[in-house]
C-alpha positions in Angstrom: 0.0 0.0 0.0 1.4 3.5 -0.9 0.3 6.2 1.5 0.0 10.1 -0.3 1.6 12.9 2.2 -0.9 15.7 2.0 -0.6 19.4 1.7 -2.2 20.1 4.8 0.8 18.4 6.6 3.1 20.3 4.8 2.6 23.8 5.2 2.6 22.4 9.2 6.3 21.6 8.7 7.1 24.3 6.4 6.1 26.7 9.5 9.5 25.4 11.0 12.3 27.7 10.2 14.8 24.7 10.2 13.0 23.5 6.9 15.1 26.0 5.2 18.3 25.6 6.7 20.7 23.1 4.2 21.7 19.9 6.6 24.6 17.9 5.6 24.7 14.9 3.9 27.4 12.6 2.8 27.2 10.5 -0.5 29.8 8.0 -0.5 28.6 5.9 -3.4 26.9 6.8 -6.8 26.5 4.9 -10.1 24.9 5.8 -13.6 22.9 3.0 -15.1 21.9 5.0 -17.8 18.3 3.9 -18.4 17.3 5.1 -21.8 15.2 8.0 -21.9 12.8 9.5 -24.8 12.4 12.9 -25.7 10.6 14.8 -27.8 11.6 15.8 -31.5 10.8 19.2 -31.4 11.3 22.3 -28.9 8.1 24.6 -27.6 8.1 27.9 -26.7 8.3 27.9 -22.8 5.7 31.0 -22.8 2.5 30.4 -25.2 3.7 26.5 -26.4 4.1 27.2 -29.8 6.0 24.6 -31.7 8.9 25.1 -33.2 9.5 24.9 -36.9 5.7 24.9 -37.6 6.0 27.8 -39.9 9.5 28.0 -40.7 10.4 30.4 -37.6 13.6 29.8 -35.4 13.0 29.9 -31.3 14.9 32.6 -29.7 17.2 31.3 -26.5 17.7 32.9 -23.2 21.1 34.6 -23.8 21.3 33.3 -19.6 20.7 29.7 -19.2 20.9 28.7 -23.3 17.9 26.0 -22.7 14.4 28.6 -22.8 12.8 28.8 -26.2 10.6 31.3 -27.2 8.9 32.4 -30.4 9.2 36.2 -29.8 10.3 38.5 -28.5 6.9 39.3 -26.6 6.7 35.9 -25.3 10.3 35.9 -23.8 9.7 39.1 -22.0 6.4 38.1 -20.6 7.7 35.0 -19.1 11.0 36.8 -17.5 8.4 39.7 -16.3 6.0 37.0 -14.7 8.6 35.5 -12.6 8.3 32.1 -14.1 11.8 31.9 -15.9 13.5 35.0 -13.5 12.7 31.7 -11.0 13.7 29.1 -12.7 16.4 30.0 -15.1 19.4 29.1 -12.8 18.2 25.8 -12.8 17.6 25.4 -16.0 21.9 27.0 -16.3 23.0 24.0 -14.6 21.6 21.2 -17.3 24.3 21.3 -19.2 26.9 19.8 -16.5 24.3 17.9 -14.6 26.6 14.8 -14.9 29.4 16.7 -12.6 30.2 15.5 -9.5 29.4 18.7 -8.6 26.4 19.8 -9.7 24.5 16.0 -9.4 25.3 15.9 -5.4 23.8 19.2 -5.1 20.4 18.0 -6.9 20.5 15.1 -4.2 21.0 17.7 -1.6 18.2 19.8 -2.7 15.6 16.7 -3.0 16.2 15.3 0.1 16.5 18.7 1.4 12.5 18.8 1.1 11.3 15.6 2.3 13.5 15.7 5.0 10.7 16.5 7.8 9.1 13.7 6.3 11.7 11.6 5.6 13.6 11.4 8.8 10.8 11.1 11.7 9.4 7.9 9.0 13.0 6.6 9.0 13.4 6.6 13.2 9.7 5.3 13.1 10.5 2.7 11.5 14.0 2.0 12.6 12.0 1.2 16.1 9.5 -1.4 14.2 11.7 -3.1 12.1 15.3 -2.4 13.6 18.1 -1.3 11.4 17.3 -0.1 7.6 17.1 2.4 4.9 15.1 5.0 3.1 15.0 3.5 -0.2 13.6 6.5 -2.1 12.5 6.4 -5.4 11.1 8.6 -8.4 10.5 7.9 -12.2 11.6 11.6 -12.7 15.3 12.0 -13.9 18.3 13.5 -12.3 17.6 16.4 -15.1 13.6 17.0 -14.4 13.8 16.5 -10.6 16.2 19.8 -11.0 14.2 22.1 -12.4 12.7 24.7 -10.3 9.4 24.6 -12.5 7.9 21.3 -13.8 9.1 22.4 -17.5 11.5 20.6 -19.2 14.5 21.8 -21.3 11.7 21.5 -24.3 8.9 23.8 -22.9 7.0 20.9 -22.2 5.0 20.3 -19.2 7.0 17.7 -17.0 4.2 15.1 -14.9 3.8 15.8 -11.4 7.2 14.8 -9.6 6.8 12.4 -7.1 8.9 10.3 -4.7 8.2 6.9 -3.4 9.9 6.4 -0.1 10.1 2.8 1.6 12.0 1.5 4.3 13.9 -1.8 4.1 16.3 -3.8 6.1 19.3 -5.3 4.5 17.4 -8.7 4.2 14.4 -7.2 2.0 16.9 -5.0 0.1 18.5 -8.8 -1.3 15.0 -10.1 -1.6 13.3 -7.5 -3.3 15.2 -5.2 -4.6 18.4 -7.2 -6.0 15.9 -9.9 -7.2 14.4 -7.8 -9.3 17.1 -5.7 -10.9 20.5 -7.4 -10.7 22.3 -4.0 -11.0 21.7 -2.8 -7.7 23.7 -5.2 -6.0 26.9 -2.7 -7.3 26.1 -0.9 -3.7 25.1 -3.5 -1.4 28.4 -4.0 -0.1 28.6 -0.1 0.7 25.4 -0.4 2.0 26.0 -3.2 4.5 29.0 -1.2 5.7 26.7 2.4 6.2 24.2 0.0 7.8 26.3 -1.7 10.3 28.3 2.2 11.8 25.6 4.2 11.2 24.2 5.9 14.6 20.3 5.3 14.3 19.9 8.1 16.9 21.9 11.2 14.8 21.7 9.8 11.4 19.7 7.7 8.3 21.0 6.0 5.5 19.5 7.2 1.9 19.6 5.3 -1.2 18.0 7.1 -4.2 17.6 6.3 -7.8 15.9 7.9 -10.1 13.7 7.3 -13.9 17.4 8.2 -15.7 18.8 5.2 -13.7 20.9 7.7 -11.0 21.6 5.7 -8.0 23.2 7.1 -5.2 24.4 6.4 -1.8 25.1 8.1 1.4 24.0 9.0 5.2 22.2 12.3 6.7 21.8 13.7 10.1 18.3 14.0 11.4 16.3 16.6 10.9 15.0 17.6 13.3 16.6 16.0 16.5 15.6 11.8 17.2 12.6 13.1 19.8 11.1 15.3 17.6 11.5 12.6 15.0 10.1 10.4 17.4 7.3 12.6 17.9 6.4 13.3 14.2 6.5 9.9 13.2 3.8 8.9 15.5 1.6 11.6 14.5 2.2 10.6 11.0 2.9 7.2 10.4 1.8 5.3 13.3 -1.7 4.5 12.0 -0.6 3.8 8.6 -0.2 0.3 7.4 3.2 -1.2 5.9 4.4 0.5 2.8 5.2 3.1 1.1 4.8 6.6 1.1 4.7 9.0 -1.7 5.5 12.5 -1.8 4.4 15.3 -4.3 7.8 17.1 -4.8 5.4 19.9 -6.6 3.6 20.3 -3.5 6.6 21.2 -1.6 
């Protein structure tokens, strides 16, 4: 069963000032298994969605971040004057070298940056059920979508609604489940045993993420906030929910 994180509880969290302080996180594993991905043929214009070619005309490019298309010169002001690109055009800068060590382990930063109030109090919840585990979090958006400030991609075209599906598993269910099923993911289990037996359940959880593109990565956070507060939240949100998964809008957030 996959249980859907609400707005209301969000805007609860999002009251707390810490939600918008970065936390650290340490990646010490991260693979590419470079899942093909279809795209489409042609570019739209990121203001009205005009198509390009349709009538011979060229899209003009933000001079900024290279990746906006628009069909004139009317549409590309608009959209810097609404706010839309203004907002989103750094992010839209960075696609170009999303592949850099760099730039990819800031992404992860950013994503688990906010699910982390929901993230870590269902990770010590469940720690105290099922003993020592992981968040195994999932999403069939790519390392280059989940990046973008607005659900556009670098075509002008609408990106589905970004989600994440978060589980927790032991080691034993990761090699049942998980390794059964795709073969590839038993690069990391080694690393993963090692994070899972001197990790400190009390300060810390252990994050394995992969992504639509086929982006896995590895790696430990602190716990935000503190183990009784994540105590505390976890019972008021996941204590009468049944085993599984829960999936979090990232549009929402």
């Amino acid at each position: 069963m996959t249980t859907v994180v609400g707005s209301e509880s969000t805007s609860k969290i999002l009251e707390n000032p810490l939600s918008k302080v970065p936390q650290p996180i340490s990646w010490v594993q991260t693979l590419e298994l470079g899942y093909d991905e279809s795209s489409p043929s042609r570019t739209v214009c990121f203001s009205c969605g005009k198509e390009a070619g349709g009538d011979g005309a060229k899209l003009l490019k933000c001079s900024k971040c290279h990746i906006a298309a628009y069909c004139s010169r009317d549409c590309q002001v608009r959209d810097w004057k609404e706010g839309r690109h203004k907002l989103a055009c750094p992010s839209y800068s960075r696609l170009e070298t999303i592949r850099s060590d760099d730039v990819s382990e800031q992404i992860r930063n950013e994503v688990f940056g906010r699910i982390r109030f929901y993230a870590c109090p269902y990770a010590v919840v469940k720690t105290s059920e099922l003993g020592n585990g992981f968040l195994f979090i999932q999403s069939d958006t790519s390392l280059e979508n989940i990046s973008l400030t607005l659900p556009k991609d670098r075509y002008g075209r609408s990106i589905p609604k970004r989600s994440i599906l978060m589980h927790f598993l032991t080691l034993g269910e990761y090699d049942a489940e998980v390794c059964r099923d795709d073969f590839e993911m038993a690069v990391v289990r080694k690393t993963l045993q090692e994070l899972l037996e001197g990790y400190d359940h009390l300060r810390e959880v252990v994050i394995l993420l992969r992504l639509r593109c086929g982006h896995v990565s590895l790696g430990k956070a602190t716990l935000v906030p503190d183990y009784r507060i994540c105590q505390k939240l976890g019972q008021d949100y996941y204590a009468d929910i049944p085993a599984g998964a829960v999936q979090l809008t990232l549009d929402d957030l």
